[in-house]
C-alpha positions as CSV (number, residue, x, y, z in Angstrom):
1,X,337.1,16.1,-113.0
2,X,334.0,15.4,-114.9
3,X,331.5,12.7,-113.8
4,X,332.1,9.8,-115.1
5,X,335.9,9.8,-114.4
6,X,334.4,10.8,-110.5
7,X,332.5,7.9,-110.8
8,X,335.1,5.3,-112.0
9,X,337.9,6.0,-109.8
10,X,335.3,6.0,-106.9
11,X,334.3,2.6,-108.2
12,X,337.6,1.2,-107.9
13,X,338.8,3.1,-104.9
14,X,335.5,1.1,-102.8
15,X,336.4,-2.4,-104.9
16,X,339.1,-2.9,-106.4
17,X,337.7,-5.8,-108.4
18,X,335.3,-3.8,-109.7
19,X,334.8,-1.3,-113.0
20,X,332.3,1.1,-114.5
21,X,331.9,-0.3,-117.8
22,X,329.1,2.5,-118.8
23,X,327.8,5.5,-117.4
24,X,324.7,7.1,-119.3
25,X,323.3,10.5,-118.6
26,X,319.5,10.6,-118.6
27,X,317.1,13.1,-116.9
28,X,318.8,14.0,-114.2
29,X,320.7,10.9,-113.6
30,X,323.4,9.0,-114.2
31,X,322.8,5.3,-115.2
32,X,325.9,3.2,-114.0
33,X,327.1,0.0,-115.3
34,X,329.8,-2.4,-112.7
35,X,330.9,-5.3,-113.6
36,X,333.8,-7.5,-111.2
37,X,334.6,-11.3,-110.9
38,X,331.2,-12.8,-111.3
39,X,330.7,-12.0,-115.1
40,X,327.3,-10.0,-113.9
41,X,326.6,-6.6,-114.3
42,X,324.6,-4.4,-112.0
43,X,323.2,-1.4,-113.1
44,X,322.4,2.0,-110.4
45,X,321.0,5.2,-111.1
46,X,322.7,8.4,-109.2
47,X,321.1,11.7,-109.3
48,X,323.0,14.3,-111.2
49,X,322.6,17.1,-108.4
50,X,323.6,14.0,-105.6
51,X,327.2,13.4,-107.9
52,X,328.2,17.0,-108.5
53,X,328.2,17.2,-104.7
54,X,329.8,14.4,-103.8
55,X,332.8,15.4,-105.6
56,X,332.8,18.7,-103.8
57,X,331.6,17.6,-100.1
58,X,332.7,14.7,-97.9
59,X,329.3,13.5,-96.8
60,X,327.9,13.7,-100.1
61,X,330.6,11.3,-101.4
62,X,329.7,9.0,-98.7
63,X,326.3,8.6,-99.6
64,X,327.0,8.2,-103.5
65,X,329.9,5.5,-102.5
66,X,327.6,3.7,-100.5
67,X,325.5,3.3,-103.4
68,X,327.7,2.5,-105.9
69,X,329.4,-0.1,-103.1
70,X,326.0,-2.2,-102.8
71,X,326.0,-2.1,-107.0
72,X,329.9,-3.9,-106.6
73,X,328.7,-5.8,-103.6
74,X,326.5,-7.7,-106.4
75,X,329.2,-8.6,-109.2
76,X,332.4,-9.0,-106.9
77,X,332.4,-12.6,-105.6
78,X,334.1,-13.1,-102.0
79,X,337.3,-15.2,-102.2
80,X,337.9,-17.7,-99.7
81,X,341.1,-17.5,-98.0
82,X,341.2,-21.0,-97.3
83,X,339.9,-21.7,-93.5
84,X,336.6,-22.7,-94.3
């Protein structure tokens, strides 16, 4: 699987509500756009070595998901279930 498909599917798989609208290869990197229910979008920048391991080792996926999760975190608003 190439990177950005890696990169959108993990996207969705850690928030549901959220997308990769644009991933951009620079230098070494990988500049990711999310956007989710808020209308913002949050950028991150993933180092090229860090995403060709995480789609070949379990802890390596960890750490990218964990980054890309705080980038969701910021455009995904809670919903309230109703209790207050």
């Amino acid at each position: 699987m190439d990177a950005e498909s890696f990169l959108k599917n993990l996207v969705t798989e850690i928030e549901p509500n959220a997308t990769v609208v644009g991933v951009e290869q620079r230098e070494g990197a990988y500049h990711v756009s999310v956007a989710g229910t808020t209308g913002v979008v949050a950028k991150c920048e993933l180092p090229r070595d860090q995403v060709a391991a995480a789609q070949q080792a379990n802890d390596a996926r960890r750490r990218v998901a964990s980054t890309l999760k705080r980038c969701a975190d910021d455009v995904v608003a809670p919903v309230s279930d109703g209790r207050n």
